[in-house]
VOTORMI-238051 format. One line per 5 residues: number of its first residue (from 1); for each residue x, y, z of N, C-alpha, C. Coordinates in steps of 0.2 Angstrom, whole numbers, plus 5000, padded with zeros to 4 digits. Example, Ala and Ser with C-alpha at 12.3 -4.5 7.8 and 13.67 -1.06 7.14 Angstrom:
<tilums>
1 = 5066/4972/5039/5062/4978/5039/5066/4984/5039  5064/4989/5035/5068/4995/5036/5064/5000/5039 .
</tilums>
This chain:
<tilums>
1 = 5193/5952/4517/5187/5949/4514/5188/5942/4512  5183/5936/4513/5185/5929/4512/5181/5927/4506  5185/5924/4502/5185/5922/4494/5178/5916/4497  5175/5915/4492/5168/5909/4491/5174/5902/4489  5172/5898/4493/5166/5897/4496/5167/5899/4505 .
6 = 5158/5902/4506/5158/5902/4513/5158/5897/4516  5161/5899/4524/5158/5892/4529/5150/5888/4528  5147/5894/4525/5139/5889/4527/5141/5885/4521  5142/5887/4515/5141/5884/4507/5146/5879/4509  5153/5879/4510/5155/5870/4513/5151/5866/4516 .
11 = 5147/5869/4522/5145/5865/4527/5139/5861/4523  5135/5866/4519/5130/5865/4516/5132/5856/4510  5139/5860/4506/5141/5854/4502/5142/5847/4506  5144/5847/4511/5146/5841/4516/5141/5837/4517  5138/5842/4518/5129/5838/4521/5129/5836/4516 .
16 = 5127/5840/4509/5123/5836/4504/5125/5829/4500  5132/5831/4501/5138/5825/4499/5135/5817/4505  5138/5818/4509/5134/5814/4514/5128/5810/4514  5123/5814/4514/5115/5814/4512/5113/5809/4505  5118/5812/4500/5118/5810/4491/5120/5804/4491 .
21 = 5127/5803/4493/5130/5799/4490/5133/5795/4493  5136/5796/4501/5138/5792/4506/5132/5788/4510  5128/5790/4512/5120/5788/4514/5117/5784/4510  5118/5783/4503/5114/5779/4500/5117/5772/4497  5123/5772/4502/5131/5768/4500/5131/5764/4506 .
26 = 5130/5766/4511/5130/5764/4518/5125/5760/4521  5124/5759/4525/5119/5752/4528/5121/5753/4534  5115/5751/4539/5116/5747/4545/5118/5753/4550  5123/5751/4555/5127/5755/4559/5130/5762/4556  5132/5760/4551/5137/5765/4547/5135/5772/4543 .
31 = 5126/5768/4541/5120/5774/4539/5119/5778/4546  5118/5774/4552/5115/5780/4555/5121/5784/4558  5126/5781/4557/5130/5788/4559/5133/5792/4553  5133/5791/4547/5131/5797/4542/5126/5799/4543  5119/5797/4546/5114/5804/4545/5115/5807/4550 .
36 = 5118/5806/4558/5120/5808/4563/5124/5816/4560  5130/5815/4557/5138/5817/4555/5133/5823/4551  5130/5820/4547/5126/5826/4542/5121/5828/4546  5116/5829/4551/5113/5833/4556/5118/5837/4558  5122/5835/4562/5125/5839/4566/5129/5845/4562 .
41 = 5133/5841/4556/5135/5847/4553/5129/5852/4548  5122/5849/4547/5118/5854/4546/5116/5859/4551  5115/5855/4560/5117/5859/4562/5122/5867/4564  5127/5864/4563/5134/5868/4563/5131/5876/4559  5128/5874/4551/5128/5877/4545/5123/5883/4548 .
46 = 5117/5881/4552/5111/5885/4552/5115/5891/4559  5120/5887/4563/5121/5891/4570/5126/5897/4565  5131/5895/4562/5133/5901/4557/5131/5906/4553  5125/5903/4550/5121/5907/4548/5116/5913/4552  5115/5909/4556/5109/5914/4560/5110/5913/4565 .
51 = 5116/5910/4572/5118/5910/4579/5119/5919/4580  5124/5922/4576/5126/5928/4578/5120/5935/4580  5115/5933/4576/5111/5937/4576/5104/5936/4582  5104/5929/4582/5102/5925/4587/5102/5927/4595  5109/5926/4593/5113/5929/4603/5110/5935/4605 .
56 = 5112/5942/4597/5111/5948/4598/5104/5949/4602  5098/5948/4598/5091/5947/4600/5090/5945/4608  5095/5940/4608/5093/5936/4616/5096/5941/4622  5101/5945/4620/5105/5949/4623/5100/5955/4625  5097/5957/4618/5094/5964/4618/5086/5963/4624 .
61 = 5085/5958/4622/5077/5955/4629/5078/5955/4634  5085/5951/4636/5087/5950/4643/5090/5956/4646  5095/5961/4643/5095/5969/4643/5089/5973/4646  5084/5971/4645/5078/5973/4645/5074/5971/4649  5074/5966/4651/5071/5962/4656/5074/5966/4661 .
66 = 5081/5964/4661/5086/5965/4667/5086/5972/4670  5086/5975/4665/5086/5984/4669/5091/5986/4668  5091/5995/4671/5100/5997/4670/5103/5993/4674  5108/5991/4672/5116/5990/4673/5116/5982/4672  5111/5978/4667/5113/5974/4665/5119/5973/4662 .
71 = 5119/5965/4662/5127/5963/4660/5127/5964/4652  5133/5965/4650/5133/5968/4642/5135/5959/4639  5136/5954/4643/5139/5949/4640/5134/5944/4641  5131/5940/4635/5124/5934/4636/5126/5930/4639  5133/5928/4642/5133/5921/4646/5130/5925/4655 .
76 = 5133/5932/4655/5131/5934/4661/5126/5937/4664  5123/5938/4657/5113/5940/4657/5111/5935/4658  5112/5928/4654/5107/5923/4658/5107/5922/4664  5112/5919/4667/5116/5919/4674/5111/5924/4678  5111/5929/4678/5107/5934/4682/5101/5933/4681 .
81 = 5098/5934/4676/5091/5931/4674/5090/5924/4677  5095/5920/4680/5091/5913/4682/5092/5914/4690  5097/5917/4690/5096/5917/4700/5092/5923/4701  5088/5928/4699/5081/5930/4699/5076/5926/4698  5077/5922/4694/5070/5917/4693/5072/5913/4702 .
86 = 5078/5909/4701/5078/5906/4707/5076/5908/4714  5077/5916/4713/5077/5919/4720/5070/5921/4722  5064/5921/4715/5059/5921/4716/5058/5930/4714  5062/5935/4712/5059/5941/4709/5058/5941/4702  5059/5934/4701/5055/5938/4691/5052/5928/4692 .
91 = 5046/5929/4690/5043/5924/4686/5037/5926/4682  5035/5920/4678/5029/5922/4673/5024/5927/4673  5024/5930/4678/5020/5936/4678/5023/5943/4679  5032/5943/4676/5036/5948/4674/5034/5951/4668  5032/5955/4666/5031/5957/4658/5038/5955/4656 .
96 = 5035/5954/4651/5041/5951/4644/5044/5945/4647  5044/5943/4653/5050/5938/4655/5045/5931/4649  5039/5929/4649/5037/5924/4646/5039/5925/4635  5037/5932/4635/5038/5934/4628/5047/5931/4627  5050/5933/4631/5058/5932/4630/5061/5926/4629 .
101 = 5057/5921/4635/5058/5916/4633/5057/5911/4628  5051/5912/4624/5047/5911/4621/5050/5913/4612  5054/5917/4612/5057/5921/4606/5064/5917/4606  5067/5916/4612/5075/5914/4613/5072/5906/4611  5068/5903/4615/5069/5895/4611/5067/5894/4605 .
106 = 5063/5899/4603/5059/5898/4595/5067/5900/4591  5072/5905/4591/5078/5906/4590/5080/5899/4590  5082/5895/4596/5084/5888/4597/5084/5885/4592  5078/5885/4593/5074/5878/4591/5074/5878/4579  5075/5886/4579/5077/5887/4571/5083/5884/4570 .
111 = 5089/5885/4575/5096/5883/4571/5095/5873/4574  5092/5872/4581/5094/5865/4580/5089/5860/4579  5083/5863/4579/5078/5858/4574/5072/5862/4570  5075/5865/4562/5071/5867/4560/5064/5867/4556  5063/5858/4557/5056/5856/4557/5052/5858/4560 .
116 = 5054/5860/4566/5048/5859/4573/5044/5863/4572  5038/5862/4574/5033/5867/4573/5027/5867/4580  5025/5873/4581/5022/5873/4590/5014/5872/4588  5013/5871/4581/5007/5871/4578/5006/5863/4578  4997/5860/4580/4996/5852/4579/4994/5851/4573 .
</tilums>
C-alpha cells in the first residue's frame, strides 16, 4: 500500500503550482509553455485517474463487437476491429459498432479535453 500523496494529488499540486504562481510570474514565450507543461500534466492526472477504467470499458465493447475468440489484449482488439472496418465486414450499420465508438471517444475526450462538450 502507497502512503499519500497519490500520483493524481502530485500531479494535481504541480499543475496548480504552475497555474498559481509560475504562470502569473511568467510572460511571453515562457507563459505559454507553463500553460503547455500544466495541460499536459493535467493531462497525465485525469489518464491516471480514469485511463484504467477507461481501456477496461473499451475492451469490454470491442469483446463484444468482435465475437468469440476476441483478442483478450486492447491494443489487438482494435487492430482487428480496424482491418474489419477496412475489409468492409463491419461498418455503421453493425449494431453497437457506432454506440462503441461513440462511448470510447467520449472516454477520450474525458481524460484529454474535459471541457468539451457535443452539445451547441
Amino acid at each position: 500500500m502507497q502512503d499519500r500523496p497519490h500520483a493524481p494529488e502530485l500531479l494535481q499540486a504541480v499543475v496548480q503550482f504552475l497555474r498559481d504562481r509560475v504562470l502569473p510570474a511568467t510572460e511571453g514565450a515562457l507563459a505559454y509553455q507553463v500553460r503547455v507543461a500544466a495541460n499536459a500534466l493535467a493531462i497525465a492526472q485525469r489518464q491516471v485517474e480514469q485511463g484504467a477504467d477507461a481501456q477496461a470499458r473499451e475492451l469490454e465493447g470491442l469483446r463484444a463487437l468482435l465475437g468469440a475468440g476476441a483478442p483478450t489484449a486492447l491494443e489487438a482488439a482494435n487492430r482487428l476491429l480496424c482491418e474489419r472496418i477496412a475489409a468492409g465486414a463491419m461498418d455503421l450499420a453493425t449494431p453497437g459498432l457506432l454506440a462503441h465508438l461513440q462511448a470510447t471517444t467520449a472516454a477520450k475526450l474525458a481524460i484529454d479535453q474535459p471541457g468539451y462538450s457535443d452539445e451547441p
